[in-house]
C-alpha positions in Angstrom: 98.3 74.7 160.9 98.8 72.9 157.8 101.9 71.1 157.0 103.7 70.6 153.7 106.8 68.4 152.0 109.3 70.6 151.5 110.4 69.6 148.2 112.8 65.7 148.3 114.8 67.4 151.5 112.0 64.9 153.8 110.9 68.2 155.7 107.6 68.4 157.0 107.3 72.2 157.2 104.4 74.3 158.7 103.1 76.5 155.4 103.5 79.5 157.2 106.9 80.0 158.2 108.6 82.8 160.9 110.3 85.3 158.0 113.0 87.0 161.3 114.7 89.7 159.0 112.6 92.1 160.3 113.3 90.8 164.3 117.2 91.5 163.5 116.6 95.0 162.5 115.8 97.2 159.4 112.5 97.4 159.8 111.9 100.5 162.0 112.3 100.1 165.4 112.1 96.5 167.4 112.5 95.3 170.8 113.6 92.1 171.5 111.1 91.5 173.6 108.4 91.9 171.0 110.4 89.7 168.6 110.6 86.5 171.5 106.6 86.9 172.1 106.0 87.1 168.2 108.2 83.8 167.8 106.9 82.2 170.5 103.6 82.8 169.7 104.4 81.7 165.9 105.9 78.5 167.5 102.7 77.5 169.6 100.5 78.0 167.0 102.2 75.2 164.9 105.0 76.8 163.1 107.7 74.5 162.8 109.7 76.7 159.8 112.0 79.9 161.0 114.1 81.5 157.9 116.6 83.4 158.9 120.5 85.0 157.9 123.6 86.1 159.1 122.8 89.7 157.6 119.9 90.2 159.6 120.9 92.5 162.1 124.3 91.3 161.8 123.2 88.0 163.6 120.6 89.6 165.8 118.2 87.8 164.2 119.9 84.3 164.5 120.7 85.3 168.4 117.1 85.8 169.4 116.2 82.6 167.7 118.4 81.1 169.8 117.4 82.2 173.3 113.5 81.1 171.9 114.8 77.4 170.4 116.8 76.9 173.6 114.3 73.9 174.8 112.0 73.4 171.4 115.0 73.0 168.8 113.9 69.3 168.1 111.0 70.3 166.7 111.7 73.2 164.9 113.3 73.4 161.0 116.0 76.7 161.4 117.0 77.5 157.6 119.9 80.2 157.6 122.0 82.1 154.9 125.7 82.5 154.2 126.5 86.0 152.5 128.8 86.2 149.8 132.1 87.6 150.1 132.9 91.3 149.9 131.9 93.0 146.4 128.8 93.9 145.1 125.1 93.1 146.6 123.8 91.2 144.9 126.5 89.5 142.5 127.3 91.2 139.1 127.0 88.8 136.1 131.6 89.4 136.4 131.7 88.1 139.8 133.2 84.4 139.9 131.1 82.3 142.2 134.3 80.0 143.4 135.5 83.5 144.6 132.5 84.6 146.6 131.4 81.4 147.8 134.8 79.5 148.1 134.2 76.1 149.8 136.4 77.3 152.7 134.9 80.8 153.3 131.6 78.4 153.4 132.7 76.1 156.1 134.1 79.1 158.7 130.8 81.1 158.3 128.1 78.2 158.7 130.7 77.6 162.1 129.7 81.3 162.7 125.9 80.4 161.5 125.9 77.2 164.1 127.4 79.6 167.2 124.8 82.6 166.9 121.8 80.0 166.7 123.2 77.5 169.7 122.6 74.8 167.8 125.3 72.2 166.3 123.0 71.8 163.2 121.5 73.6 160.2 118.8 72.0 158.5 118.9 74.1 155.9 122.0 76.6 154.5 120.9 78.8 151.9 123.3 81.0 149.8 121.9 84.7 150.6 122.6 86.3 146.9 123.1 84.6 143.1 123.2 86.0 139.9 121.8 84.1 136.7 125.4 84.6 135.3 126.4 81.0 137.5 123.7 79.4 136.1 121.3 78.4 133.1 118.1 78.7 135.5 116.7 76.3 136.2 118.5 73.5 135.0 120.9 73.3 138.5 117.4 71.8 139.7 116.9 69.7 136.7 120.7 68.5 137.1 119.9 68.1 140.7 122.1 70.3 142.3 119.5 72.4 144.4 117.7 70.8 147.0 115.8 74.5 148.3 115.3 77.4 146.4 113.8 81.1 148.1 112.2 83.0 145.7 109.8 85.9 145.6 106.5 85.5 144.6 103.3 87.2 145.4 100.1 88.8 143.6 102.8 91.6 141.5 105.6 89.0 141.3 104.4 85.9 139.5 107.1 85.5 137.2 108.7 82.4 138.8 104.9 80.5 137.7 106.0 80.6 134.5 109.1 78.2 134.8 111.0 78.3 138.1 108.1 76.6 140.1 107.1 74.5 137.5 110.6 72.7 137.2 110.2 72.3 141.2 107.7 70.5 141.0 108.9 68.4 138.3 112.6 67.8 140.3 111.1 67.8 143.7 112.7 71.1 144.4 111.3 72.6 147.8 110.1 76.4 147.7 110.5 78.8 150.1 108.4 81.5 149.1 109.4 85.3 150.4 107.8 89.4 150.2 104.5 87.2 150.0 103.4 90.7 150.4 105.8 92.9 148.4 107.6 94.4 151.4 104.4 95.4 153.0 102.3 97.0 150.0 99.9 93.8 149.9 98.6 94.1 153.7 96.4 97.2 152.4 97.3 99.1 155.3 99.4 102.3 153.5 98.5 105.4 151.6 100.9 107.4 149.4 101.9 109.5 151.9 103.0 106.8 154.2 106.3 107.8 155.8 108.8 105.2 157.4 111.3 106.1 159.8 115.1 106.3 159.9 116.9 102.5 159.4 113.8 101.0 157.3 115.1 100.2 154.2 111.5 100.5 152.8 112.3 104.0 152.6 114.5 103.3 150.1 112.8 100.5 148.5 109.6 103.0 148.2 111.5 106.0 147.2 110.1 108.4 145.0 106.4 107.5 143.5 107.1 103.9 144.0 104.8 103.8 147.1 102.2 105.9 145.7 102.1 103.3 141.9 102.3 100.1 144.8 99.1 101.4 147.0 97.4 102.3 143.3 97.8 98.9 142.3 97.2 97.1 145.9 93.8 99.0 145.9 92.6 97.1 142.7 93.6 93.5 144.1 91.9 94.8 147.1 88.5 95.3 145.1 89.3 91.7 143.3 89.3 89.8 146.2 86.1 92.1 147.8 83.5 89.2 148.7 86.0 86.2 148.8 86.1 85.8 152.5 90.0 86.9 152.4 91.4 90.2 153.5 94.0 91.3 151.0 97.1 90.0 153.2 95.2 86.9 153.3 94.4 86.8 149.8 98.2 87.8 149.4 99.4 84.4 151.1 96.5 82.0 149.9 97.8 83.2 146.4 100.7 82.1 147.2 100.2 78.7 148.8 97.9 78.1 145.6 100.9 76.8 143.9 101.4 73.5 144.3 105.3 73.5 143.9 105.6 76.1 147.2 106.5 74.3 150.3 106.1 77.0 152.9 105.7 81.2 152.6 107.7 82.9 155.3 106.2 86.6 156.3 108.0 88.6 159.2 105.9 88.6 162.1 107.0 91.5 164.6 105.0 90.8 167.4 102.5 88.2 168.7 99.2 89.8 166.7 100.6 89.5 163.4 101.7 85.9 164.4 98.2 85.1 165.1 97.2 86.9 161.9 99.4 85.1 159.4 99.3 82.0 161.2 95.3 81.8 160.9 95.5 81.8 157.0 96.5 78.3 157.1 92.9 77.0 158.4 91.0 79.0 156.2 89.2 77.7 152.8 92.0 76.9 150.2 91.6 79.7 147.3 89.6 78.7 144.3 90.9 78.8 140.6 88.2 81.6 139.8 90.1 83.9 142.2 93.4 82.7 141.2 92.5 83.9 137.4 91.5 87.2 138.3 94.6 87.9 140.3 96.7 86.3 137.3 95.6 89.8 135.9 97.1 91.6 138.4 100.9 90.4 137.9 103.2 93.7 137.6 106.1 93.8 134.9 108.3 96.7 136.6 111.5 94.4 137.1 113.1 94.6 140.7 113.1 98.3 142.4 116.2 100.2 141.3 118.1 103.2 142.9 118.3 106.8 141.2 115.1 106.9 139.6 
């Protein structure tokens, strides 16, 4: 496992990092018992990052991390998130960040955040949802306000390579890159008529012909990277990692084989500019998903 500066924060942080939404629920069905043996597994194959929330299963997540950490917290970087108040998901441009994140609403749920994980620190508190309406991206990093930012970014999503990452770099902002592979559609492993069960929000975030335009596309990064020693999921992190302003990418792993899978990536053969211009071709202008279509 390779190991990366995460940003000015002083964190040395394993490049692949334990995503745990999907261990706290919403991703189908999951035992807990496969979610310990995946995090385990993640753990003794050098990851030293675990991203988690309180939303995730309504602290499930944070609660299994806890029974793993219980004699391997010292070495081991826990990042959490504090939701916003009630209202809309994510902000609207009306909402008044003082409101949704007041300063005392912040201290009584990272108290909640420090209980479910056993732990009397956070190394890292994230805010779980912004809107661009509280700031003039990115200058909070220039002004130095930000030490982490999460962001997605991945083969379709490349967006944030046209300015958020480069004014990381420039501040020493550390990124936490997520949906490395879009929800799923990046690991090649779906047709159009994939069907996913009751309490996967994928069915919603798929709805309609969104799957079938998502494996359409996936199949012609697939035939890009044909003959570059990478797989398309580990093409999909590589790509990633390629930037030089990410710190660490953080896929869910559900049980110990896609540990092993994802963690792997880090040894192999960094990806060369050649591939990284031909998958520049494959960025994807649709905006974020949106209901009602």
């Amino acid at each position: 496992m390779r190991f990366r500066k995460l940003g000015r924060t002083g964190l040395d942080v394993s490049e692949i990092g334990f995503g745990a939404w999907a261990i706290g629920g919403g991703w189908g069905p999951q035992s807990d018992a496969d979610s310990v043996a995946a995090l385990n597994r993640a753990l003794d194959l050098g990851v030293n990052f675990i991203d988690t929330a309180a939303g995730y299963g309504d602290g499930r997540s944070e609660r299994i991390i806890a029974a793993v950490l219980k004699d391997r917290r010292e070495s081991v970087v826990v990042a959490t998130k504090t939701p916003p108040t009630e209202g809309p998901w994510p902000p609207s441009p009306y909402c008044v960040a003082s409101r949704r994140y007041s300063a005392n609403y912040i201290r009584e749920n990272v108290e909640q955040r420090l209980r479910n994980l056993g732990t009397d620190r956070l190394d890292i508190l994230q805010l779980h949802t912004w809107t661009r309406a509280w700031n003039a991206s990115p200058e909070l990093m220039r002004g130095g306000w930000v030490d982490v930012v999460q962001v997605i970014y991945n083969i379709f999503e490349q967006e944030p390579a046209a300015e958020l990452l480069p004014a990381a770099a420039e501040t020493g902002t550390g990124i936490i890159v997520r949906v490395v592979f879009d929800e799923g559609s990046l690991t090649g492993k779906w047709t159009k008529d994939t069907a996913f069960p009751e309490g996967d929000f994928r069915r919603s975030y798929f709805e309609g012909d969104r799957l079938g335009r998502a494996v359409q596309r996936a199949s012609k990064v697939a035939a890009a990277v044909e003959g570059s020693g990478y797989t398309l999921p580990q093409a999909a992190i590589k790509f990633a990692l390629a930037h030089g302003a990410v710190g660490t990418v953080i896929p869910g792993m559900r049980n110990p084989r896609q540990a092993e899978a994802n963690c792997a990536v880090s040894g192999m053969p960094e990806m060369t500019p050649d591939l990284q211009e031909r998958l520049h071709e494959h960025n994807w202008l649709r905006a974020f998903w949106y209901r009602g279509k």
